[in-house]
N, C-alpha and C positions, 0 to 999 in steps of 0.2 A: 504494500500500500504506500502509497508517495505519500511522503517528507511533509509536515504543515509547514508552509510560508506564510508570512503576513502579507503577503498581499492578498490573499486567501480573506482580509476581515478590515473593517474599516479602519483609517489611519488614526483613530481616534485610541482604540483600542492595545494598541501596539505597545504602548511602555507596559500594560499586564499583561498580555503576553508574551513578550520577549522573557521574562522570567519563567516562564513553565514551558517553554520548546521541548526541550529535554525528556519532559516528562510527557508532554503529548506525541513525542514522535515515538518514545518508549510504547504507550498506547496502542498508536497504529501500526509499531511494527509486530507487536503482539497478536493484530488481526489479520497478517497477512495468511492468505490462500484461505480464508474465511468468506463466506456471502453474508456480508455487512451492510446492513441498512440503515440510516438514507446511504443515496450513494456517495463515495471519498468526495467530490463536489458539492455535497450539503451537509455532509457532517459541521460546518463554523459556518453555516449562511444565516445564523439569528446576528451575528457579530458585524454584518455586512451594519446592522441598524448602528449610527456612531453614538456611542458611549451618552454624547453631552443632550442627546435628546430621547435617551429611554425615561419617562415618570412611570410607567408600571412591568412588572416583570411577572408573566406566570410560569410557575415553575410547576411541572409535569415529572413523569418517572422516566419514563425510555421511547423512543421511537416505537411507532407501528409497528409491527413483524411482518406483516405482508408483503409481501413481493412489489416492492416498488409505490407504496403505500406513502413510506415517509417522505418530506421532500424538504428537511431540514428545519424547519420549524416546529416546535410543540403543536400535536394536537394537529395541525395544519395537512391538507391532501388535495391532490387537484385527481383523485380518484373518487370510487364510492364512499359516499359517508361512514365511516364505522363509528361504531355503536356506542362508544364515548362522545365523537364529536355532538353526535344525533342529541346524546343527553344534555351538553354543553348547549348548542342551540335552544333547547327547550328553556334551559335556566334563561338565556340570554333574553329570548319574547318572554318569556313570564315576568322578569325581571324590569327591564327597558319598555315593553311595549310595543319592539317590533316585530317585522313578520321572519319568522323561520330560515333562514336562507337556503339556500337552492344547492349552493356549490360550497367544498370544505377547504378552499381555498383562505387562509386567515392572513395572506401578505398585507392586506390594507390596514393590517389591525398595526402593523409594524411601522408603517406610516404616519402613525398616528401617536408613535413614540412607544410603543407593547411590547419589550423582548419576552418572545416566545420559545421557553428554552426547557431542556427537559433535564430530568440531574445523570442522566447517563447519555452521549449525544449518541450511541451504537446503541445497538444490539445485533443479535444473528437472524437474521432470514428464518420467519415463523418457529422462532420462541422469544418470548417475552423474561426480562433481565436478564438476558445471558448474559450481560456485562456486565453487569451491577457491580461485581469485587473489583472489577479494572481499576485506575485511579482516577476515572472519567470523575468520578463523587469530588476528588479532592478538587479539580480543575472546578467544577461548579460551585465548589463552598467557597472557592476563594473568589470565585465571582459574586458570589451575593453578598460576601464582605466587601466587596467594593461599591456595591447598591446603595447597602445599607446604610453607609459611610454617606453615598451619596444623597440622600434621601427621596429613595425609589420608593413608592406605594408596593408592596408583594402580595400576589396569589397566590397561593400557596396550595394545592389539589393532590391528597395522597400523602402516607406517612412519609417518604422517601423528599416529597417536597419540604412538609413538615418539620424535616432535621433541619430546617434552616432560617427557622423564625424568629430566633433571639438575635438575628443578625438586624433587624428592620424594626423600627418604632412603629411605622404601622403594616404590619403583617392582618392576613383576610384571609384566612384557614378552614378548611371544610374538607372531607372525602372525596376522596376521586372520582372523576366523574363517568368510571366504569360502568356497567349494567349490574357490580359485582356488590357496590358499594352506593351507589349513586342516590338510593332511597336512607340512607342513613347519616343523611343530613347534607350532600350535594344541593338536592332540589331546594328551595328555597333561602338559601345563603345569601344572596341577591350581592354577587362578587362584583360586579359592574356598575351597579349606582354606588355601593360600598365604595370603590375604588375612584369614584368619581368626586364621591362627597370629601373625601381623603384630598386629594386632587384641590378642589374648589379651598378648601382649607388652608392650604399652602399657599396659594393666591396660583396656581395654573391652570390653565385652559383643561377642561376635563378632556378627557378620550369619548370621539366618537365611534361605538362598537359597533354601528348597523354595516352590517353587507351588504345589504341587500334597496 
């Protein structure tokens, strides 16, 4: 698997990653002759967003495991809906008041300033955490200590997100938004006006979450 470069992620981000090369090239050489999902092209595409205009980060567990499912973003697919996003969607109209969206496409949400990022950025081609012991965790914790620092609003979805909430003054915590989990307190959390009202507070322009 090729070598991470920064040019691979916005120039913003470059003085915290030039500190953990090392360790993420260790990573990927650990995947090689592996079928690693997203593909080596989307494994650092949430980092494309620069640094100085992420205000919310939701942090997820692992990529899709479907064949070509992920496409570097949390949560995000320009494929069929799976069954988490479907439940995300739902909270989103229950929540805001809009309509459902169509397509699981979430690049606008990044536009909007949303690093969508998961605490493991692999996994293996249909299993779910096959990478979880990797040090993908460490590379993610020491990003949300730099959020936190910064004072990012966090989403936080799933125990695996969860390890990472003493890092943020305002953290917005709830179950993953699996089929598995998703009735045991996902649905009605209302993550997105939560995050807005957070937002409005700090005196910034909230996020606008509609797709559609």
């Amino acid at each position: 698997m090729n070598s991470f470069s920064l040019e691979e992620i916005h120039s913003s981000w470059h003085p915290f990653f030039s500190g953990h090369i090392e360790t993420i090239n260790n990573i990927l050489s650990s995947l090689d002759d592996l079928l690693v999902t997203p593909k080596r092209d989307g494994i650092f595409r949430a980092f494309t967003l620069p640094l100085e205009e992420v205000k919310v980060v939701i942090f997820g567990q692992d990529p899709y495991p479907g064949i070509g499912v992920a496409d570097g973003l949390a949560f995000s697919t320009s494929k069929a809906i799976p069954a988490s996003l479907r439940n995300i969607f739902k909270e989103l109209s229950n929540d805001i008041g809009c309509d459902i969206p169509v397509s699981g496409d979430l690049s606008r949400w990044a536009t909007e300033g949303v690093l969508l990022l998961n605490r493991t950025l692999t996994t293996q081609e249909g299993e779910r955490n096959a990478h979880v012991e990797t040090e993908w965790k460490e590379i993610t914790r020491a990003v949300a200590q730099l959020l936190g620092e910064r004072g990012v609003v966090a989403i936080l979805w799933g125990s695996h997100a969860q390890e990472l909430s003493h890092y943020f003054k305002d953290a917005i915590s709830s179950p993953h938004p699996s089929p598995l989990s998703s009735y045991r307190g996902f649905f009605g959390s209302k993550p997105f006006s939560r995050a807005n009202e957070v937002l409005i507070s700090q005196g910034k322009t909230p996020i606008d979450w509609k797709l559609t």
